[in-house]
Backbone as numpy.savetxt, mean C-alpha at the origin, in Angstrom:
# Nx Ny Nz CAx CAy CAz Cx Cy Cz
-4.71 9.56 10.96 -3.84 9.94 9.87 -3.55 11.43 9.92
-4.62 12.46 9.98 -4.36 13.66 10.59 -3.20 14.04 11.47
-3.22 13.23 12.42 -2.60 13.81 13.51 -0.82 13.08 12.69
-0.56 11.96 12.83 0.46 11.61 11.79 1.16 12.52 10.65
0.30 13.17 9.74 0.84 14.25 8.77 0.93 15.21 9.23
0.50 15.69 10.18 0.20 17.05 10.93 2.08 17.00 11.84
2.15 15.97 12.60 3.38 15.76 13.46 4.44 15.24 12.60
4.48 14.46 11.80 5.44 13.81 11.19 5.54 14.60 9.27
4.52 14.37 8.87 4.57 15.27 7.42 3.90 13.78 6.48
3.30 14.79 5.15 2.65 13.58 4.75 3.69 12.21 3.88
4.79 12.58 3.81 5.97 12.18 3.40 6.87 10.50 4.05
6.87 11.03 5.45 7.78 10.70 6.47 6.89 8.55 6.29
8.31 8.11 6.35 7.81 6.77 6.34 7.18 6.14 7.28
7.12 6.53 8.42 6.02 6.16 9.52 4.73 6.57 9.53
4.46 7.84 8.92 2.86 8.11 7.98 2.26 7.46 7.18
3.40 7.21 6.20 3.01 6.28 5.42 2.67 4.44 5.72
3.47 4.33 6.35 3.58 2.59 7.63 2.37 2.40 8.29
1.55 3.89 8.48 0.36 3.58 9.53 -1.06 4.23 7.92
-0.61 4.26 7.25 -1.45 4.41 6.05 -1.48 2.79 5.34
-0.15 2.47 4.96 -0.44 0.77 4.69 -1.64 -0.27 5.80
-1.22 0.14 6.90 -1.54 -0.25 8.33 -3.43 -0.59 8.05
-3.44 0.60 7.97 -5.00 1.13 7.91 -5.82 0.31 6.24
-4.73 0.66 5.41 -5.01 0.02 4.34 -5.25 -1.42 4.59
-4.59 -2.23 5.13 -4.78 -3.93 5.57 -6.17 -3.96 5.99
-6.46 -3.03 7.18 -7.62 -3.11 7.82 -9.19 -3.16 6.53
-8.61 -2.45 5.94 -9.99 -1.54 5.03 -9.84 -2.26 3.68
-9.36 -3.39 3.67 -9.06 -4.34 2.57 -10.62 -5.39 2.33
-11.17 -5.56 3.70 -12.22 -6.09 3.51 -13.44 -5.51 3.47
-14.13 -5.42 2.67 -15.37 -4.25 3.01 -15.31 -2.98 1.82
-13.98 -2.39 2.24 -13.85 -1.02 1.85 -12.66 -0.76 0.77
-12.78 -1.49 -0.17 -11.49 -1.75 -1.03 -11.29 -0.59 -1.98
-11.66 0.43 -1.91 -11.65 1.18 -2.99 -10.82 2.65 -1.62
-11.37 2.41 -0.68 -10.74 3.18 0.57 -9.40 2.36 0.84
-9.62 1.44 0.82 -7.67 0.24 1.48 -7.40 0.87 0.08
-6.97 0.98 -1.61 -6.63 0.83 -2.74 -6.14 2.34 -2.78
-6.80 3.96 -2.26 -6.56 4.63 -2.18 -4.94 4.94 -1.06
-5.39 4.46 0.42 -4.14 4.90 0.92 -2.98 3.89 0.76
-3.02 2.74 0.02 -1.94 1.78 -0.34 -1.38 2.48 -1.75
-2.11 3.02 -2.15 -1.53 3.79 -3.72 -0.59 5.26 -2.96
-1.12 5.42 -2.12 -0.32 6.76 -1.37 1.02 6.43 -0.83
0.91 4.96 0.24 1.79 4.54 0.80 3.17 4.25 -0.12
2.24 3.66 -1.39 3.08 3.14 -2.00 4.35 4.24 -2.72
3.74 4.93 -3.18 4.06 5.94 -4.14 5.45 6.41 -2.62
5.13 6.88 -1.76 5.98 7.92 -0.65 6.59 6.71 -0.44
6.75 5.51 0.15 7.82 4.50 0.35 9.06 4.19 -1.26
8.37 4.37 -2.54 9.02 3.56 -3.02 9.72 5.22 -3.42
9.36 6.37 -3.35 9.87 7.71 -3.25 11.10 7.50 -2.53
10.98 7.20 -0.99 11.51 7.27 0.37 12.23 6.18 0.52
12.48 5.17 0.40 12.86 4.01 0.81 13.38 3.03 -0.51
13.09 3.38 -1.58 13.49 2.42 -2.50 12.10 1.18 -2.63
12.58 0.74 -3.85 11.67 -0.33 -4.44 11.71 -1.74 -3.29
12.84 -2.04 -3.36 13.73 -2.78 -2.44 13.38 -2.88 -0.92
12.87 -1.97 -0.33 12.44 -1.92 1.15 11.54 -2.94 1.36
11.99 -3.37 2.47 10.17 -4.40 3.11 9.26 -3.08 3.26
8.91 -2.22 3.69 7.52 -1.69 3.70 7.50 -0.91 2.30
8.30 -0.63 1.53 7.69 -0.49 0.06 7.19 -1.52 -0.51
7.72 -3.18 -0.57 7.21 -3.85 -0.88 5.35 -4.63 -0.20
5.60 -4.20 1.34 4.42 -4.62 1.97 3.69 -3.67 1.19
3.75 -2.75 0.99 2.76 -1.20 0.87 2.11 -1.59 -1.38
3.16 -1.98 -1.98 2.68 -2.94 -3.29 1.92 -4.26 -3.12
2.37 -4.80 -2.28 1.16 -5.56 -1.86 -0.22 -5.75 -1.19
-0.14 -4.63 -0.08 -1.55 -4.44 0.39 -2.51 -3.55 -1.24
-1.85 -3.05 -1.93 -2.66 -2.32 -3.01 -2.68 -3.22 -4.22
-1.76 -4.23 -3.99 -2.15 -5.37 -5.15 -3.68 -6.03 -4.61
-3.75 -6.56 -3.43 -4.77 -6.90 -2.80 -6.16 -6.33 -3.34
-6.15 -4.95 -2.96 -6.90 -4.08 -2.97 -7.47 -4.16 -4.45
-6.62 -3.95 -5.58 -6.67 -3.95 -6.66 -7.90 -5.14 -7.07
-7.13 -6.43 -6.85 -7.84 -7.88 -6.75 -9.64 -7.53 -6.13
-9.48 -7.65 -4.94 -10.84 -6.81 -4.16 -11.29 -6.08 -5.03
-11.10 -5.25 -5.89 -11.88 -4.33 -7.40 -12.33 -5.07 -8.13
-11.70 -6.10 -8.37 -11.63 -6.96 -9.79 -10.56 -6.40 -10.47
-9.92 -5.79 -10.40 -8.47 -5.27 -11.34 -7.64 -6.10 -11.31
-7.82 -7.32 -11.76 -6.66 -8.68 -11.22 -5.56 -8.67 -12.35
-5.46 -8.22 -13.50 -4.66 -7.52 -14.64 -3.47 -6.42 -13.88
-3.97 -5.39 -13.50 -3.55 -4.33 -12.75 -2.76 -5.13 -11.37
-3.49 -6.18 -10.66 -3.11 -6.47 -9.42 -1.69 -7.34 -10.31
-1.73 -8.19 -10.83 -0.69 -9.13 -11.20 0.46 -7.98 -11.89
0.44 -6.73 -12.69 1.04 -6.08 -12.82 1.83 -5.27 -12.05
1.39 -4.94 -11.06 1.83 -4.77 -9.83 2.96 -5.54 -8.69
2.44 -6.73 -8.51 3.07 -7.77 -8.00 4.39 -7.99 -8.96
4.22 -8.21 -10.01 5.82 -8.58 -11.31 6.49 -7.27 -10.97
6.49 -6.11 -10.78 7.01 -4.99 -10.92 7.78 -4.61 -9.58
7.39 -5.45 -8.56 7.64 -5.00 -7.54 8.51 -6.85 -6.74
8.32 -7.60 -7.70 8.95 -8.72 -7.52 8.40 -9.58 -6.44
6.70 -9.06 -6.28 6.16 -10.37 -5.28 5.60 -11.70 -5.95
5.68 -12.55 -4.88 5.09 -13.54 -5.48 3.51 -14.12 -4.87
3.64 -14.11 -3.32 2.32 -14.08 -2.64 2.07 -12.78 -2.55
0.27 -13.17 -2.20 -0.79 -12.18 -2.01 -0.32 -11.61 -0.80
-1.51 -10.64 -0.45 -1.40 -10.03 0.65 -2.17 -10.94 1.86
-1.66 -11.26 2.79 -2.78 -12.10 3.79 -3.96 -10.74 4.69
-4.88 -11.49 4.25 -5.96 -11.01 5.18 -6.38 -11.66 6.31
């Protein structure tokens, strides 16, 4: 991720694409780490790209996930309506 913000900026939607990325990975185990850079991703895609984008929408869903993985399933379903998903995130 370093090297990504460092070359590209912490902004740029391919930083963010390999922050969702990483987030999928860290969904099992480490949900409070996946919940952090999917809240980042999310925020700079739906900044960058609109609500509307497939990776703004992937990037609300890997952090709906994440959310769920907390127990925040209130928060996770709030999430999902807002962003117009209907399935989970697959792990």
């Amino acid at each position: 991720m370093a090297i990504r913000e460092k070359t590209l900026g912490s902004e740029h939607p391919n930083t963010n694409r390999a922050r969702y990325n990483l987030s999928r990975l860290l969904l099992t185990g480490h949900s409070t780490e996946a919940l952090t850079l999917g809240e980042t991703a999310l925020t700079a895609h739906d900044k960058g790209l609109g609500r509307d984008h497939p990776w703004t929408k992937d990037s609300a869903r890997v952090t709906a996930a994440a959310l769920d993985a907390l127990g925040r399933t209130e928060e996770a379903k709030a999430l999902r309506e807002r962003y117009g998903l209907t399935e989970p995130e697959e792990r």
